[in-house]
LONUTI-572261 format. One line per 3 residues: number of its first residue (from 1); their letters; for each residue x, y, z of C-alpha. Coordinates in nm, 3 decimals, padded with zeros to 5 digits. Layout:
N
NUM) a) X,Y,Z; ...;
This chain:
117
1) xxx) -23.262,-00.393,-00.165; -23.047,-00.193,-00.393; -23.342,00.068,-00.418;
4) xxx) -23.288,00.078,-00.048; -22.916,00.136,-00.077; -22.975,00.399,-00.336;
7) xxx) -23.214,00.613,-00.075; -22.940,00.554,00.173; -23.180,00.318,00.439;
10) xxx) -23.037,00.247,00.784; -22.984,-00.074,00.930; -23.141,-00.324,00.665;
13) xxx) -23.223,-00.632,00.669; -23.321,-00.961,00.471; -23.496,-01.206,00.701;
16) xxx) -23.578,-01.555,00.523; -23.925,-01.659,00.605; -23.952,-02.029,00.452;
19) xxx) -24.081,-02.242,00.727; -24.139,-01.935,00.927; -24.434,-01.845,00.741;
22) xxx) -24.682,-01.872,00.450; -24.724,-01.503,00.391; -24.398,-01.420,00.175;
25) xxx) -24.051,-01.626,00.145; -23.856,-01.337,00.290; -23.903,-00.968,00.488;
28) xxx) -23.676,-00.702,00.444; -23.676,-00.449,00.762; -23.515,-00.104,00.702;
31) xxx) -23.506,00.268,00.877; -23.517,00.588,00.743; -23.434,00.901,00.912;
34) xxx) -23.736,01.059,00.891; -24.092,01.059,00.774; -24.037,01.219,00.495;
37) xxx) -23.725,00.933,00.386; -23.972,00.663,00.459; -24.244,00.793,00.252;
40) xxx) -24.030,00.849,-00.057; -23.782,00.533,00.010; -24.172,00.347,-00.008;
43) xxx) -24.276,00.532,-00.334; -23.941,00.452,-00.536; -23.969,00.101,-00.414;
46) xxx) -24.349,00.042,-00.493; -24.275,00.194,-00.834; -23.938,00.031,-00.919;
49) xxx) -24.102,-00.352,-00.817; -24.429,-00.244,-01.005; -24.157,-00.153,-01.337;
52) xxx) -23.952,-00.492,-01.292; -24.235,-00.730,-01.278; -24.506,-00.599,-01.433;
55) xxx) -24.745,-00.631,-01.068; -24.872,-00.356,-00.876; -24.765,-00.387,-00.477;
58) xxx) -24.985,-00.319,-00.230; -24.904,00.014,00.074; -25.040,00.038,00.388;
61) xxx) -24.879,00.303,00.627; -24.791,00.560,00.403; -24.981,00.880,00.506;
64) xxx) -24.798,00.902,00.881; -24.483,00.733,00.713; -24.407,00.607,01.070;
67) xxx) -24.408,00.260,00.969; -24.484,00.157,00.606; -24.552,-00.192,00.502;
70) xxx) -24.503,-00.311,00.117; -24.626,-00.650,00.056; -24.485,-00.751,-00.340;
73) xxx) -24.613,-01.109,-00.283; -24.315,-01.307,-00.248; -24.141,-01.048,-00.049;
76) xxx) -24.262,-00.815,00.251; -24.062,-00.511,00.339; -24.110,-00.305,00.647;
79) xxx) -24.005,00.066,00.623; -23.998,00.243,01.000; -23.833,00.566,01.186;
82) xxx) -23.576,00.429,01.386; -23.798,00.497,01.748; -24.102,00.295,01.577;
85) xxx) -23.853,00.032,01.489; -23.718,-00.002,01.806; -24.062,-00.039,01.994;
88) xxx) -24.188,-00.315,01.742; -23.925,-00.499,01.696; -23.977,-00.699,01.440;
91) xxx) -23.633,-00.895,01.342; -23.680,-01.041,01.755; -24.000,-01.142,01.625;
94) xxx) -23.866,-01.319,01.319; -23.527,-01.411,01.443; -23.656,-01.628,01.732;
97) xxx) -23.589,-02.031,01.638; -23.335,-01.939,01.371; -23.032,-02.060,01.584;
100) xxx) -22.849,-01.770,01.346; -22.668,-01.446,01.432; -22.884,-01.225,01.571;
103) xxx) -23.152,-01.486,01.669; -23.277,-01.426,02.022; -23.331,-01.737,02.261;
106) xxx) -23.662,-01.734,02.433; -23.686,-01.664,02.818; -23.876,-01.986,02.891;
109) xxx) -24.052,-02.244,02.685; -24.269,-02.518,02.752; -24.265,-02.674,02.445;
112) xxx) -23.990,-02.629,02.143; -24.108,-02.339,01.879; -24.350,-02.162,02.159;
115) xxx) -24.245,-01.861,02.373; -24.416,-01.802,02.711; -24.370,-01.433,02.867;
């Protein structure tokens, strides 16, 4: 996340995914200010993970730099524009069950773990 730091991200975050999910054991979620910030915050990162463990990472997203997904295996990291970040949502998404700050009770539930609209 110190990559992030450096390209002066808004708003990030580490959300730890073990027993969450199989596909990575955490998600980072982060903003830039433009399309043009999430685009280049995506290239330094790609390139800085590729440098530090040898692996390329795979990019999806980064043409319309709206939202940008980097998957480095082990971690995921989510790169939006604040409005695209807002209308996904995804630390609700992640949050829910974690009984931590930020973690967002469901409205009803019929059954522990599943959320009915």
């Amino acid at each position: 996340m110190a990559s992030l730091d450096d390209d002066q991200a808004v708003d990030t975050i580490s959300i730890p995914l073990a027993g969450k999910s199989s596909i990575a054991d955490h998600m980072v979620i982060a903003s830039g200010r433009s399309t043009r910030q999430v685009a280049s915050m995506a290239q330094k990162l790609a390139e800085r993970i590729k440098a530090e463990t040898g692996r390329p990472v795979r990019i999806e997203g980064l043409p319309t730099a709206d939202w940008v997904l980097i998957d480095a295996g082990d971690v995921i990291v989510h790169l939006f524009r604040p409005e695209v970040r807002s209308f996904y949502n995804l630390e609700r998404m992640w949050a829910f069950g974690d009984g931590g700050e930020g973690a967002v009770p469901p409205r009803h539930t019929d059954e522990p773990g599943r959320q009915i609209a």
